[in-house]
Structure formats: C-alpha cells, structure tokens
C-alpha positions in Angstrom: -48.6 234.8 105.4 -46.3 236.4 108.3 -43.7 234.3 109.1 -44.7 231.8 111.9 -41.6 231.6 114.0 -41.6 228.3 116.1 -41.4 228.5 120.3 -41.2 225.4 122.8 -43.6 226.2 126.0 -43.6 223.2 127.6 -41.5 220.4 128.3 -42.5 216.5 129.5 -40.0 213.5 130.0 -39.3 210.6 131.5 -36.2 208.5 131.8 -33.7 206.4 133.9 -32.4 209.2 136.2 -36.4 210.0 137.3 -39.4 212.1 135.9 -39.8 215.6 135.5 -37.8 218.3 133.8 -36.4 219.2 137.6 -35.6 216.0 138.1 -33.9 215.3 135.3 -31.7 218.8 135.8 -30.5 217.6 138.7 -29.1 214.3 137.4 -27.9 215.6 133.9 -26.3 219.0 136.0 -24.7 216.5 138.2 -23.5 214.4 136.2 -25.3 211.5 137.7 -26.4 208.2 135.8 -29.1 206.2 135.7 -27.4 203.2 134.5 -28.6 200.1 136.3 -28.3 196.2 135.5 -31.5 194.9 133.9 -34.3 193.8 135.6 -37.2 194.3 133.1 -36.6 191.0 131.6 -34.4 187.9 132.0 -31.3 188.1 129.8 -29.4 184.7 130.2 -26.2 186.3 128.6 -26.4 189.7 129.5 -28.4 190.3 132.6 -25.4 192.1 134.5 -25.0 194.9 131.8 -26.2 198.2 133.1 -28.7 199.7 131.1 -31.1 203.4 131.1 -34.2 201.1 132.2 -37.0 203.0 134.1 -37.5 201.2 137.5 -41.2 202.8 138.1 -44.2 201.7 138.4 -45.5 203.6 135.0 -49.1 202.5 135.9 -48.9 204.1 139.7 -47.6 207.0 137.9 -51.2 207.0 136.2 -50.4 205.7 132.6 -52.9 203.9 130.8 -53.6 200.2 131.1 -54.7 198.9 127.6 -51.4 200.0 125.8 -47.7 198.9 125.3 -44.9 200.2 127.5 -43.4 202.5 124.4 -47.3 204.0 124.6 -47.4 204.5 128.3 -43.8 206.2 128.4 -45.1 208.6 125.5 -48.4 209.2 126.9 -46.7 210.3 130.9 -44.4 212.9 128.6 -47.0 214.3 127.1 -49.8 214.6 129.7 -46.4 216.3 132.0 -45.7 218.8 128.5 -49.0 220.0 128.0 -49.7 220.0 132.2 -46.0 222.3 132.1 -47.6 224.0 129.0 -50.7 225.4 130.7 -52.5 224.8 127.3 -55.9 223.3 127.3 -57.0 221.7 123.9 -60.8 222.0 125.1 -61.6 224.5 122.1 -58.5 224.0 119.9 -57.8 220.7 119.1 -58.3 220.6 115.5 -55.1 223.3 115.1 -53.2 221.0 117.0 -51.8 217.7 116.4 -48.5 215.2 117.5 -45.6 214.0 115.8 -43.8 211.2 117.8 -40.8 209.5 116.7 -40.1 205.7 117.6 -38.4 202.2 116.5 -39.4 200.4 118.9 -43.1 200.6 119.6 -44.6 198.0 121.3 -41.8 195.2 120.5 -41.4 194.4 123.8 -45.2 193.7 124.5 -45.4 191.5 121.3 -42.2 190.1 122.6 -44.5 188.5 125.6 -46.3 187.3 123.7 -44.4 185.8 121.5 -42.4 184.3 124.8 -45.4 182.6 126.1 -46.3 180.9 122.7 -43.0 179.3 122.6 -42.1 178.8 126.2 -46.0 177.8 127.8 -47.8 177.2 124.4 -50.3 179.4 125.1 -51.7 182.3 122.8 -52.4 185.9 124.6 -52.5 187.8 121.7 -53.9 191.2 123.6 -50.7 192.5 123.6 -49.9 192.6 119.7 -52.6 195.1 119.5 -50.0 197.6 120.0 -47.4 196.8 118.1 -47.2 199.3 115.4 -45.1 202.5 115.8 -48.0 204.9 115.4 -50.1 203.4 118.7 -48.5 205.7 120.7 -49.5 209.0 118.3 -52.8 207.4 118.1 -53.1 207.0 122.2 -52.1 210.9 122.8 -54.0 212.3 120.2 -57.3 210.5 121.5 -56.8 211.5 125.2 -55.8 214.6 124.7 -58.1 216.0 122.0 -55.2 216.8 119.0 -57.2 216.7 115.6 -54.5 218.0 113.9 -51.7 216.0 112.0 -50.7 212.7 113.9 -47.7 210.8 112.6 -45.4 208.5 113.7 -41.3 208.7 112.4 -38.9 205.9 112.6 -35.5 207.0 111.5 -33.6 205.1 114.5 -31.6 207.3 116.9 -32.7 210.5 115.1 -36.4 210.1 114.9 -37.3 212.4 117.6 -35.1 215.3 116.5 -36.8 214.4 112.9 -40.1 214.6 114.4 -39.7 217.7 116.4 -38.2 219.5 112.7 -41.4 218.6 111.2 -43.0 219.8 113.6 -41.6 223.0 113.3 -42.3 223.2 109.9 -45.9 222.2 110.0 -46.3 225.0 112.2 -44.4 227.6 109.9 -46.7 226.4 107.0 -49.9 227.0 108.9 -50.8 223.8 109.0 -51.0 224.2 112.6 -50.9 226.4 115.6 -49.5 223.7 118.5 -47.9 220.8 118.1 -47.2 218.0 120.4 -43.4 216.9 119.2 -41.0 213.8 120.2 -40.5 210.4 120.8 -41.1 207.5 123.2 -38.9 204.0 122.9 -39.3 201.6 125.6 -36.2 198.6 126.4 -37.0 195.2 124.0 -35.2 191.7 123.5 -34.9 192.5 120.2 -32.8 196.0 120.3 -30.8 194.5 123.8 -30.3 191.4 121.9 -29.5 193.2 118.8 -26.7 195.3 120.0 -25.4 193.1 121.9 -25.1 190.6 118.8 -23.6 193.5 116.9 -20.7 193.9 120.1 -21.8 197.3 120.2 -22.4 197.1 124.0 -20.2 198.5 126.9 -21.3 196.4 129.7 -19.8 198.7 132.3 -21.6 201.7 130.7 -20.7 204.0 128.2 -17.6 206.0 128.2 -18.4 208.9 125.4 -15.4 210.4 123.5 -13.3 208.4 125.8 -9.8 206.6 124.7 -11.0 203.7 126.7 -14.6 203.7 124.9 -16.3 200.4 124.2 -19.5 200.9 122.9 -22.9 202.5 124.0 -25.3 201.8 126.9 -29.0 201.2 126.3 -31.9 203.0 127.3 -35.6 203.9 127.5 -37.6 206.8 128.1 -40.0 209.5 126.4 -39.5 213.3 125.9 -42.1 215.5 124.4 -42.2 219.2 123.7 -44.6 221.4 123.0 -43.8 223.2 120.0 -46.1 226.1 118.9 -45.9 229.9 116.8 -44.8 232.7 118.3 -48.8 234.1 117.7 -50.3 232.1 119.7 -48.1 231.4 122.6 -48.4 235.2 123.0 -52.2 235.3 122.3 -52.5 232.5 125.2 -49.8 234.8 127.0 -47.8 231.1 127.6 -44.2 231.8 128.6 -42.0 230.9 126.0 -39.2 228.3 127.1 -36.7 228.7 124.3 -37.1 228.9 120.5 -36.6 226.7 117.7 -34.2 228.5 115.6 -32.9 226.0 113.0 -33.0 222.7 112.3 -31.3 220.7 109.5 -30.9 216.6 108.0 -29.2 214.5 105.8 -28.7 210.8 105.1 -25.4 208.7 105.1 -26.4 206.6 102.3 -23.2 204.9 103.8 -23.3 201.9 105.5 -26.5 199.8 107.2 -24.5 200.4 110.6 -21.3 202.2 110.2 -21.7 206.3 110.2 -19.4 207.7 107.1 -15.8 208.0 108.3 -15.4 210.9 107.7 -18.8 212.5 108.9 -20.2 213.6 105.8 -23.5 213.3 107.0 -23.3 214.7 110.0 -21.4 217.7 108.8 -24.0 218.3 106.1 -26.9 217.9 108.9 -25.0 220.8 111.2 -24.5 223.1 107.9 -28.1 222.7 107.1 -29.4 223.3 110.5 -26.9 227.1 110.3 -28.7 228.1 107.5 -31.9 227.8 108.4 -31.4 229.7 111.7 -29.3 232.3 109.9 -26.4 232.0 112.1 -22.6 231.4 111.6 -21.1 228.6 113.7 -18.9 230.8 115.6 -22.7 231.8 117.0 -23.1 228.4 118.6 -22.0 228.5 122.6 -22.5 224.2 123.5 -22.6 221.3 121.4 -25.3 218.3 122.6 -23.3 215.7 120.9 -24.3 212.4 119.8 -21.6 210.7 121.8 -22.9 207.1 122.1 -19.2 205.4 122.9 -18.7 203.5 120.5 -15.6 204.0 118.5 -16.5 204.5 115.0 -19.7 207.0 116.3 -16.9 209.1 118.5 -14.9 209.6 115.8 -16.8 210.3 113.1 -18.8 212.7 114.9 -16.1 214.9 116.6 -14.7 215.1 112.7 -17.7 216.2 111.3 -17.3 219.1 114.3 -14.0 220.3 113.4 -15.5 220.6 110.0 -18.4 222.3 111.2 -16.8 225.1 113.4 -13.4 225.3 111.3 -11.1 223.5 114.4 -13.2 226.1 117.1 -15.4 223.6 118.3 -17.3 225.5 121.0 -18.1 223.6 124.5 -19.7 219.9 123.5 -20.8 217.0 126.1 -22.8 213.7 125.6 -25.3 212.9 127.8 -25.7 209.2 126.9 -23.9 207.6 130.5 -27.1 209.8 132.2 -30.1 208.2 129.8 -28.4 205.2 128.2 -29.2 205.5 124.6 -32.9 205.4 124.4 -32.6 205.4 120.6 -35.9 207.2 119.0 -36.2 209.2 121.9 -33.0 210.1 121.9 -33.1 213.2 120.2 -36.3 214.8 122.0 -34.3 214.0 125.4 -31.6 216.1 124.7 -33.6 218.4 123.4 -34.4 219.2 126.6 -31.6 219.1 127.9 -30.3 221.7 125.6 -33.2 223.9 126.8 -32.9 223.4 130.3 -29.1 224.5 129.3 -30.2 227.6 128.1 -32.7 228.4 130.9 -29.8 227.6 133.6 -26.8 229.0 131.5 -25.2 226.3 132.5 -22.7 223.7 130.4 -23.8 220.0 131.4 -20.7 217.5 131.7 -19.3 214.7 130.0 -19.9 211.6 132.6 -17.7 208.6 131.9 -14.6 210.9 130.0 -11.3 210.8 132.1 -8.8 210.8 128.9 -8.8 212.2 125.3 -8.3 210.1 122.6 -5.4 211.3 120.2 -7.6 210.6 117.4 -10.2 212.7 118.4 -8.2 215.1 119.5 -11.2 216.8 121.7 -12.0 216.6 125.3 -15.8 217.6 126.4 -16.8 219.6 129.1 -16.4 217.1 132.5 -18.5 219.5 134.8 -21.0 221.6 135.0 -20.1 225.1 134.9 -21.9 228.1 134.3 -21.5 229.6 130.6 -23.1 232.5 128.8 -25.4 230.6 126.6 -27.5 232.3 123.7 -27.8 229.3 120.8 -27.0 225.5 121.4 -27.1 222.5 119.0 -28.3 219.2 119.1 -26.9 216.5 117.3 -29.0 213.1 116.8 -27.6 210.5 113.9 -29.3 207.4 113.5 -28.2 204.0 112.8 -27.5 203.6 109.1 -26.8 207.4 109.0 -30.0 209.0 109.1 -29.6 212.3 110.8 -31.0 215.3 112.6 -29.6 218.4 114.1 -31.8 221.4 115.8 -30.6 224.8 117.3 -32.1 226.2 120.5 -32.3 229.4 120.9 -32.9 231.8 124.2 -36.7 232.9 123.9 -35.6 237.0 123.3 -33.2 237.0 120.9 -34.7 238.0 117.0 -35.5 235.0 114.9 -33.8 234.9 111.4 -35.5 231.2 110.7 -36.0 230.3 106.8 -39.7 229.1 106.5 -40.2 225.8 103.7 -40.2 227.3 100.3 -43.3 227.0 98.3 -43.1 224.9 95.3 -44.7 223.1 92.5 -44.8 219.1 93.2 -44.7 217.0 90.4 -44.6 213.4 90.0 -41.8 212.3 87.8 -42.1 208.5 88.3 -43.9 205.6 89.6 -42.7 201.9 90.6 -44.8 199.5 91.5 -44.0 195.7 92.6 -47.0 193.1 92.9 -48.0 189.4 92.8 -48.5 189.6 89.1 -47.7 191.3 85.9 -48.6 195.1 87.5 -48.9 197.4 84.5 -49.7 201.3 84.5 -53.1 200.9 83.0 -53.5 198.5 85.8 -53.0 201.4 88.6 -55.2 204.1 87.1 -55.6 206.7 84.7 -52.3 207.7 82.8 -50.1 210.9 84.7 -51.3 214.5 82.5 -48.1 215.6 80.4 -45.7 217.1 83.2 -41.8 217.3 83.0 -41.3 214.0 84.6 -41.7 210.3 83.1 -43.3 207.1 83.8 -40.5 204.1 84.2 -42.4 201.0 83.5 -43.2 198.6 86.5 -41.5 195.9 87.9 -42.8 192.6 89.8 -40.7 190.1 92.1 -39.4 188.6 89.1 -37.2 191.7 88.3 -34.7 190.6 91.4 -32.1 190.4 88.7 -31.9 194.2 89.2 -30.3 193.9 92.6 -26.4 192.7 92.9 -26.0 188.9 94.3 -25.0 190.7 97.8 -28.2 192.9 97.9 -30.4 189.6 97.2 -28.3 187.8 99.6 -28.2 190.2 102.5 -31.8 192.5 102.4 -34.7 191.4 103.4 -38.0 191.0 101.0 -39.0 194.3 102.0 -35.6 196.2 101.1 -35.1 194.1 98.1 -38.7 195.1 96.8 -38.3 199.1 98.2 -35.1 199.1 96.3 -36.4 197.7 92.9 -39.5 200.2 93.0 -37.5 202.7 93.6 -35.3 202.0 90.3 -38.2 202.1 88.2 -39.5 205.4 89.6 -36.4 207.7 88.5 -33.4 207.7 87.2 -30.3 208.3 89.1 -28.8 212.1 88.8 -26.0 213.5 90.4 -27.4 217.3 90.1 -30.4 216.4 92.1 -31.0 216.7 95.6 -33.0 213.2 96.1 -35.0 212.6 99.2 -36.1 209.1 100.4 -39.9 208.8 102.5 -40.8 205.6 102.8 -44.6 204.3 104.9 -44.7 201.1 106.5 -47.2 199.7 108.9 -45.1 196.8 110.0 -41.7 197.3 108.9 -39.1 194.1 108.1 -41.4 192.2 110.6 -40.5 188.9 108.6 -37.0 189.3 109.8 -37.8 190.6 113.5 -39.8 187.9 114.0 -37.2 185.4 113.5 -34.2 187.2 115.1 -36.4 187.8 118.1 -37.7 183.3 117.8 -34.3 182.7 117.8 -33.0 185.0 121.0 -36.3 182.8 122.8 -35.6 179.0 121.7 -31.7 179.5 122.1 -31.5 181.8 125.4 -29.4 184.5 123.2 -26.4 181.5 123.1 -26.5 181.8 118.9 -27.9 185.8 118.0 -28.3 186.3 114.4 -27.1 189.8 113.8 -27.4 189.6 109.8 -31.0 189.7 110.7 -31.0 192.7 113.2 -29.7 195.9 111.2 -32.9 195.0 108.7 -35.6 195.8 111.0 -33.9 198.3 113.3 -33.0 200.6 109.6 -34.4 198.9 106.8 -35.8 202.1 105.1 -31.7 203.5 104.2 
C-alpha cells in the first residue's frame, strides 16, 4: 500500500476565551485569558478562584439536550470541524470514524445527581445515563454518520494528543480515510475539588515557567480536528490546513502525580515524535509547551527541552493562563493552536511570565511576533506521566512520516482475577504452541503479591490490574512493554466517595488519597 500521509482540513473548538478557530486566534494572539471566577457551581472554599469555565449558553449555541456537558462541548467542536471541513459523510461514513479523548465525561452531570440525593433526598437519575467516557464518541458518531472506528482515551492531560496519534495511524493503516480526532472535558466537583485538595491550584491564575509560579488554573472546553490522507483530501479537493508529520509517547512509570525529575518521559515522547517525522530538532521553529505552573511540571518539562534540542531550545510558550487547563482536551486545543501558528507564521506569547526562574533557566516568548514557521511541536503530559507529543507541519513541505510497522502479534500471557478459583481451562481452549507462555491465574486472594503500601494506598481496581498483570508476563528489561488497559467505569468506587464527601462536608475535609486513583488509575 502507498504510504497514506496524514493532513488536518478542518478545525472545531470551543473554550473559555470564545468559539471558533477566529475567535480563539484572537485571544491566544493577544495574549488574552479567559480566566474567570466560578460560577458553574457553588464552591464553599474556592468559589473566588478563576477558572477556563465556558460562560455560554451551550444549548442556544444548538447542542443537544439529552447529553452531559463533556458531550455537548464535544458534539459543538465537531459539528464546527466538519462544517470548517466542507466534508459531508452522506456517502462515506463507514471510512470514517472518531477518536475522542476524555477524563471527565459526564462527572459533573452524575455529580447533580448525586447532589440532589444527598442534599433534597430525591433520585433523578436521568443524568447518570452519561456518565461513561465514551458518550461523547457515541453522541458524534450517531449524528454525524461516522461508522468507522469510535473510541474513547483517558490518559489525563494527554488524552487528546493520544487520540489525535491514533488517529493518524488508523489512517496510515487504511483502516480509514477521515477521522474525526480530539477531546472534550467539561469543569466537575471532583477534578476542582481534586486539585485543589492536592494544592495544585493558583487561585490568581496560572503563571507558566514563572519564578513566582503556584500551580495551574483549571479549565474546560473541546477541540476536534479533522484528520484525514493526503488521497482523499485531494480527491474531495479540501484545502489542507497543515500536516501531521510526527507524533510520539511514552509513560513516566514514575510517580501517580509527580512528572520524573528529570523529564525522562517527556524527553523520550519529543525523541519519538522526531523520528517519526524524520526531522532533526534543530528543524523545529516553536515549542507548544505543557506549561501548567506548577513547579515540579515547569521544571521538569523545560529540562526535558534542553535535552531534546541540545541547550537550543527554539521559541516555546504555554498557553494554559488563555484556556485554564482543560485536561483531556488539552492536547487537541493546542493543537490548534499550533496550526493556527503555522497558518499565521506567527509565535503566540507566554501570558502570566514577567521573570525567569534560575532553575529553569528559559524565558518563553511574552508576545506575539511574527516568525518563519515550517514544523511546530506540541507537548501534552498527563498526570501520572502519561505523555504525548505531535509535530505540525506547513501543508507543502514533503512528508518523511514512518507508517506503523507490520508485525506478527502473539499472545505471550494471560492473567485473570475472579470471584473464585479462575483456572485456564476455565477461560477456554488452551493458546496453540507460540513463543510466549501461559502464567497461571490469580484471584483476590493472591493480594499478598502487592507490597503493604500498594494494598494500602490503590484502589480495588489498581490492586486487581496490577496482580493480572504479574501473572501475564514476566518482567524484562530488553523489552519495550506497553500498558492498554479498557474500563467502562474506571475507579468509580473511589470517585464516588471523594466526590460524597466534597457534598456532606462543603469541601472543609477533601480526601486527596482518594483523588489521584480515579483521575490516573490505569499508570
């Protein structure tokens, strides 16, 4: 098969600043924030900290009733990417499909719920219908007609950037044509609560790479590209936006909340993304950093860029003090902006820098200036140190991606945990002969695998993902070892009652042992 080289040709967000990739332009160009105090929901503690909400009427703005506010931010982003597109889906759909990622979902609708039960003692359960992350996949892909591949990532702050890599892929496999790619993460009690119970929150706004720095700023909003090949955005004769060049990840495997100190990960993401695109780093003209103000994230990441481009860091800004940090969406967000970038050949600024840190040693660009502009990178790192980096690319220049190498997949393992004695005869018919082997099964019982701090501190879920995956394989250092993990409902046991708690108490007595386990349990 030719290569299938992957092009964006059409852009949809929405966010704090306003809707509409013009819109948005303006403010990030600007330097202007969207940072407002809360007024989504009461917050007895923290109401007065300013935060990336969206102040709109989402409904006037034509969103759908019957769905959570994750689902109606992701469903405005795509109807505005496939309206800026100029694709119709009529005769097409099944070569088409969406990839959205999100941590969120519809927490904050079940969390309306779950305030009326304890506070009125009534049960409107309506809203739990769309709780799980995939409602919002689910929603686009029935409106608009995608038949393709539908899935739903939650990697934290790098799911989008994850999403829009598989994406690509997907598309350089075949396995489609177009591909609806980002994420949508609405505002919640449990994230605002959760950060703030982690005193990961600057309540004046985030200050990114700043010496004064004090932690990030939340946000909310949806960004989707459309992501299709080369062959048929030129059979359609759509104008090609920018291209998807390279695109690379990596995990941590550090800390539940701290990135590695010295940005292993990070570094490893940037290297990877390179390579695929073929390029050297001197190649690279602006950075989208990560930049969420808080200290540890600063650091880490502006280490992991001296690494990177050998102490030549080109041009880099954070655009967090425009959005807030809007978590899984994150990454699909500055992916446009990194296009838009491109399209102006212009460098957005830094909003909330006035003085380099010593440490960091780095000071990002503080206004907008033009800047000849060929390849930009995007840098998304997730809580817990799951992370994502992609490389845009101006639509003319020659692609030099690396496609997914084709490969025999074997299965070298299984674990399985149960209510009872789970046995491999139990499962089904033995594996044929292959290179791998079958690690016998374990049930609850074998929590004596786990250290007293990992039975103390996980949740059931982690503790029972963790022994599975001991029996599956053994532990070698000469192996590149991936972790992909499906869950329905996530560590719900745990949300549940960190989110109870923030209700009965009026967020006087947070719980934040409970919150890194729902917001990154799959690390």
């Amino acid at each position: 098969m030719a290569a299938r080289f992957p092009v964006i040709t059409g852009l949809g967000i929405v966010a704090a600043p306003g809707r509409g990739v013009e819109e948005i332009w303006r403010a990030v160009s600007t330097g202007t924030s969207g940072l407002k105090p809360l007024t989504l929901f009461q917050s007895p503690r923290y109401g007065q900290v300013v935060t990336g909400e969206i102040q709109h009427d989402l409904l006037a703005l034509g969103a759908p009733t019957r769905s959570s506010r994750s689902d109606k931010l992701g469903w405005l982003a795509a109807r505005d990417a496939i309206a800026n597109a100029k694709i119709n889906f009529q005769n097409g759909g099944e070569r088409a499909g969406v990839l959205l990622g999100t941590s969120v979902g519809g927490s904050y609708d079940s969390e309306l719920f779950l305030t009326t039960l304890i506070k009125r003692g009534k049960m409107r359960s309506r809203p739990t219908r769309f709780h799980e992350c995939s409602s919002t996949v689910d929603l686009i892909a029935e409106e608009f007609g995608l038949f393709g591949p539908g899935m739903a990532l939650a990697t934290a702050c790098s799911s989008s950037a994850l999403a829009i890599a598989m994406a690509a892929e997907m598309i350089m496999s075949g396995e489609a044509d177009v591909m609806l790619a980002g994420g949508a993460d609405s505002l919640s009690r449990m994230t605002w609560g959760g950060f703030h119970s982690l005193l990961l929150v600057d309540a004046a706004g985030c200050r990114p790479f700043d010496v004064t720095r004090a932690g990030m700023s939340h946000g909310e909003g949806a960004a989707i590209l459309v992501l299709e090949s080369d062959e048929s955005a030129q059979r359609r004769g759509a104008k090609i936006l920018a291209r998807l060049s390279g695109w690379g990840t990596s995990c941590d495997a550090y800390h539940a909340t701290a990135p590695h100190p010295q940005g292993a990960g990070a570094t490893a993401a940037m290297q990877s993304a390179l390579r695929r695109a073929g390029l050297e780093p001197g190649a690279i003209d602006y950075v989208n950093a990560h930049g969420t103000g808080t200290r540890d994230n600063d650091l880490a990441e502006a280490i992991a860029l001296k690494t990177v481009f050998h102490n030549r860091v080109p041009p880099f800004s954070s655009t967090k003090r425009i959005f807030g940090h809007s978590l899984a969406a994150s990454g699909a967000m500055e992916a446009v902006v990194c296009i838009e970038a491109l399209r102006h050949q212009e460098l957005p600024p830094n909003p909330g820098f006035t003085k380099c840190d010593p440490a960091i040693g780095l000071e990002p660009v503080t206004e907008k200036r033009h800047a000849p502009l060929t390849h930009v990178m995007s840098n998304s790192f997730g809580f817990g140190g799951n992370n994502g980096v992609l490389i845009f690319s101006k639509p003319e220049t020659i692609p030099h991606t690396r496609g997914p190498k084709r490969i025999q997949v074997a299965v070298g393992g299984i674990g399985v945990i149960g209510p009872g004695a789970v046995t491999i005869k139990e499962i089904g018919p033995p594996l044929p002969p292959g290179k791998g082997t079958v690690f016998s099964c374990g049930v609850l019982a074998d929590a004596a695998m786990l250290t007293p701090n990992q039975r103390r501190r996980l949740s059931r879920l982690q503790q029972m993902a963790l022994i599975t995956a001991r029996y599956s394989h053994a532990p070698d250092p000469s192996q590149r070892v991936a972790v992909a993990i499906g869950t329905g409902l996530g560590c719900l046991e745990d949300a549940g009652a960190f989110i109870e708690n923030l209700i009965t108490k009026d967020e006087r007595e947070p719980m934040p042992s409970r919150f890194p386990q729902w917001i990154e349990w799959v690390r």
